[in-house]
N, C-alpha and C positions, 0 to 999 in steps of 0.2 A: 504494500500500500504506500503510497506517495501523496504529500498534499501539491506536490507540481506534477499536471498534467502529462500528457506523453506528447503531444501538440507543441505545449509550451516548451518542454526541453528541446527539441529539434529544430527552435529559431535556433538556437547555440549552433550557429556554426563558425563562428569566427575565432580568432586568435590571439592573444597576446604575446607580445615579446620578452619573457622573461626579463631580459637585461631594461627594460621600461618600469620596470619595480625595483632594481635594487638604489637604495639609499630613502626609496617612498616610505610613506606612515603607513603601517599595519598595524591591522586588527585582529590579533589569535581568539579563538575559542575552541574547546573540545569537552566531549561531553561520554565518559568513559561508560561503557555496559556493564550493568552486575547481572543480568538476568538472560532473556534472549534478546533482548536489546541489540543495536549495533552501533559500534564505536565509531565515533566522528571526529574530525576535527577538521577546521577550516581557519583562512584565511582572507581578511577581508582589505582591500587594498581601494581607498576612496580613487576614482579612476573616471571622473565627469569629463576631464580635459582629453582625456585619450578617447574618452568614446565618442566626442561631440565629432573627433575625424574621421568613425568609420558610418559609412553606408546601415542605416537600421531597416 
């Protein structure tokens, strides 16, 4: 089960350039499983200026 759609994930088609993050402000969170749960963790990189140049 997912609360993002399967519609919605297959706009993701685009790319970032790894080397366009480093030195940026990030944002960690992870959210570990004790149960059947699954473990997460993500990365959140504010990123308005890099997207305003690609194609939506």
């Amino acid at each position: 089960m997912s609360f993002v759609g399967v519609e919605i994930l297959k706009r993701n088609e685009g790319e970032i350039d790894l080397e366009v993050l480093k030195g940026k402000e990030c944002i960690g969170g992870y959210d570990l499983s004790q149960t059947e749960d699954f473990t997460s963790a993500c990365l959140e990189f504010p990123l308005l200026p890099i997207l305003s140049r690609r194609t939506v």
